[in-house]
C-alpha positions, 0 to 999 in steps of 0.5 A, spaced: 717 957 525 721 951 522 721 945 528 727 942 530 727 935 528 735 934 528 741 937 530 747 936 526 754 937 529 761 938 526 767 938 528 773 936 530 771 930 535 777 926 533 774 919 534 778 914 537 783 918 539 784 920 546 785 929 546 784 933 550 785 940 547 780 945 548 777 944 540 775 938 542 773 937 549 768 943 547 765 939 540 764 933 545 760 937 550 756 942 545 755 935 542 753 931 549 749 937 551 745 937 544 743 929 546 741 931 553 736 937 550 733 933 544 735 925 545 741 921 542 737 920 536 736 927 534 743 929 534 747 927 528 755 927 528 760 928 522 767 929 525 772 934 521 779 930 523 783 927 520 787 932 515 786 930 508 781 924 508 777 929 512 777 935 506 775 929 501 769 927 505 767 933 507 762 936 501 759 929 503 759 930 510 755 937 509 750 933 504 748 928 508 746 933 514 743 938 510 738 933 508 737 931 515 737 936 520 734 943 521 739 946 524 746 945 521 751 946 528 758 947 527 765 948 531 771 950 525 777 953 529 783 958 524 783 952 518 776 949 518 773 956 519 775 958 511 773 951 508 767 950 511 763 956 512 763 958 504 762 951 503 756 950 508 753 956 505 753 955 498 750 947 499 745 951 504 743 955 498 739 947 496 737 947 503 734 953 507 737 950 514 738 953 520 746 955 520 749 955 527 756 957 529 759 955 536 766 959 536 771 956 540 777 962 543 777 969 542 779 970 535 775 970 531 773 978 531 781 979 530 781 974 524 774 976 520 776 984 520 781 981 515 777 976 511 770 980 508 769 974 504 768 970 510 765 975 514 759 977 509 758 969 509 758 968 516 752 974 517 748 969 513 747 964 519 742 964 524 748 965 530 754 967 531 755 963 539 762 966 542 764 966 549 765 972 552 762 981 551 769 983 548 767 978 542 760 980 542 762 987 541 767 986 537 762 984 532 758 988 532 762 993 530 764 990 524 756 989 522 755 982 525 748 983 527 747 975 528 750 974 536 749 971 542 754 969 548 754 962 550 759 962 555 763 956 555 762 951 559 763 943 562 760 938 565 765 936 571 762 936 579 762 943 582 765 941 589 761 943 595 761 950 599 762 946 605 769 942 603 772 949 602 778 950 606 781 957 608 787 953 611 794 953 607 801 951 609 807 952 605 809 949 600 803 953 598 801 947 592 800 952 585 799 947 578 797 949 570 792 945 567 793 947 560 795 944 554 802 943 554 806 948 550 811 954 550 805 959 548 801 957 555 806 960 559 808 954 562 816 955 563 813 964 566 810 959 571 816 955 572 821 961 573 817 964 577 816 960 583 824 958 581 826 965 583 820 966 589 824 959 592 831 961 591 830 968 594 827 965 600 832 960 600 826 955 601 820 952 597 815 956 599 811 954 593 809 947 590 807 946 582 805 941 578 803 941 570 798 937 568 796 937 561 797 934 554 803 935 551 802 939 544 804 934 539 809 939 536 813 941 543 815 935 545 822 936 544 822 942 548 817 940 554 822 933 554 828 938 555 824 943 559 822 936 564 831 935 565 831 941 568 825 941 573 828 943 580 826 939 585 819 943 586 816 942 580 814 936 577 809 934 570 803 931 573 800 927 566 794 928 562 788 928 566 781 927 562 776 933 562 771 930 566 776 928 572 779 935 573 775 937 579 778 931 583 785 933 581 784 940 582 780 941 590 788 940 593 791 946 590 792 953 593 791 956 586 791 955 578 796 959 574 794 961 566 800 966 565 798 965 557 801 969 551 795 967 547 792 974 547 785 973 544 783 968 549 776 966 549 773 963 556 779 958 557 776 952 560 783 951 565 779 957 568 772 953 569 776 947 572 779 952 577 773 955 579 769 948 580 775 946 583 775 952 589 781 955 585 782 963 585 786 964 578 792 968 578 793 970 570 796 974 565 790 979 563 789 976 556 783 980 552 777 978 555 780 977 562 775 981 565 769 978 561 772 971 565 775 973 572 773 979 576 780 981 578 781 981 587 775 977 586 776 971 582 783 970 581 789 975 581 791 978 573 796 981 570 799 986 565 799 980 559 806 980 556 809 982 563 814 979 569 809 981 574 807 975 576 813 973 581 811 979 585 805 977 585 808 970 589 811 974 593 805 978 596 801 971 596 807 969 600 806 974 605 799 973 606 796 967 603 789 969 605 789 973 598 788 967 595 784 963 600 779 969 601 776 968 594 774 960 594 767 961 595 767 966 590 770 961 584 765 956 587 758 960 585 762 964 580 763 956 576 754 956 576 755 960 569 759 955 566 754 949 567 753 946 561 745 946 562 746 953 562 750 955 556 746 950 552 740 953 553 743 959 549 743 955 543 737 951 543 733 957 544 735 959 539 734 953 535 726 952 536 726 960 535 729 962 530 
């Protein structure tokens, strides 16, 4: 067995720069974790942002790690997964280190089933980490024999049982807490508290966007905030770690996301250390992240189902008040302390 004596991490942390898109915040918390577990001094860093200037510095980048780490972490989304991988496998030939990949999302099944060169690659580490059974199976069955679930995960205070209200008063108090863009959901959220409020002739639903604006949608969220009703408003972007303050006083999270291959969203973990049942379209691995009736409320993805939903919520608010508790002991999986431990087992155990 090789001894750990450095962990270096890559990814997309984005230094100096203020983001708060899911790649990101999850580098930063793999990263923070690794420091809790093994010291500050003993996890190395190599930032993949930055476009060009990044792809130039990056066969260096893996070189200097390679020399220095044991065991080689690394974070790629859709883009960086095509580069760094063969890279990091051929330079790895020199080397003989432990290769990890932490997946971020639920698309990689999809994507490798088409990519056989990268495939074969990524078999070659000594873990594939993904978020959730759907995915794990998903690989096994085109020959992955190299993975694990770690779910993911945050470190954000989970509010105490005892500050849990079962109590709700119209305007029952609805947000999103997403990265703000088309392909979340956020105008299917709008609209259908737009027509639950028309149809009663009053507001009985509130909601709030919080979240940063995808830097490509601006135009369209800027058009979209003109027309707001009175009843729905943009909140601004919250930092990862502040989420549970801002979310204990809603009634529920809303994810109508047309991402189907979403992995363990974070906006879900947010909600479920906040107390907040989630109401969200049933993407792939929606069933390895919210037991419906339970934790939250789904339905069929791509569907309008989601105002009659409301209106049964409406009429009787304790479907959502009676499912508190359950997101409170459900957001336990989702500690950091928890999921990393999957990771650095196999770190001194490989």
């Amino acid at each position: 067995m090789k001894e750990l004596n450095a962990a270096g991490v890559i990814g997309h942390f984005a230094f100096g720069k203020d983001l708060l898109n899911g790649q990101t915040i999850k580098t930063k918390i793999i990263a923070k974790g690794l420091e809790d577990a093994y010291g500050t001094e003993r996890v190395k860093k190599a930032d993949t942002s930055g476009g060009a200037t990044a792809l130039m510095k990056l066969p260096f980048m893996l070189t200097g790690l390679l020399k220095s780490c044991s065991d080689i972490v690394i974070l790629p989304a859709h883009r960086g997964i095509r580069i760094i991988v063969p890279m990091l496998v051929f330079l790895n030939a020199f080397f003989g280190r432990r290769l990890h990949y932490v997946v971020i999302g639920g698309w990689l099944p999809t994507f490798l089933s088409k990519k056989k060169s990268l495939a074969k690659k990524l078999k070659k580490f000594d873990s594939i980490l993904v978020e959730t059974e759907k995915m794990k199976n998903d690989l096994c069955e085109i020959g992955f024999e190299n993975v694990l679930i770690m779910p993911n995960c945050k470190d954000i205070p989970i509010i105490p049982i005892e500050r849990l209200s079962t109590v709700a008063e119209k305007p029952y108090k609805l947000c999103t807490f997403s990265r703000v863009m088309k392909e979340k959901g956020i105008e299917d959220a709008i609209n259908a508290v737009s027509a639950v409020n028309g149809r009663a002739g009053k507001n009985i639903f509130s909601l709030d966007i919080y979240g940063q604006v995808d830097s490509e949608q601006i135009e369209w969220f800027e058009e979209l905030k003109n027309n707001f009703p009175p009843f729905v408003k943009y909140g601004g972007e919250i930092p990862f770690d502040k989420s549970t303050d801002v979310l204990k006083d809603y009634f529920a999270l809303l994810f109508p996301t047309h991402f189907y291959t979403e992995g363990v969203p974070g906006t879900v973990i947010d909600a479920y250390a906040s107390g907040l049942p989630v109401i969200a379209a049933r993407w792939e691995s929606f069933s390895d992240v919210i037991t419906d009736g339970v934790t939250g409320i789904g339905y069929d993805f791509g569907s309008d189902e989601l105002e009659g939903i409301l209106n049964s919520i409406a009429s009787n608010p304790s479907l959502i008040t009676d499912k508190r508790l359950a997101c409170v002991k459900e957001a336990e999986k989702y500690r950091v302390e928890n999921a990393i431990g999957v990771l650095t087992s196999r770190m001194n155990n490989s």
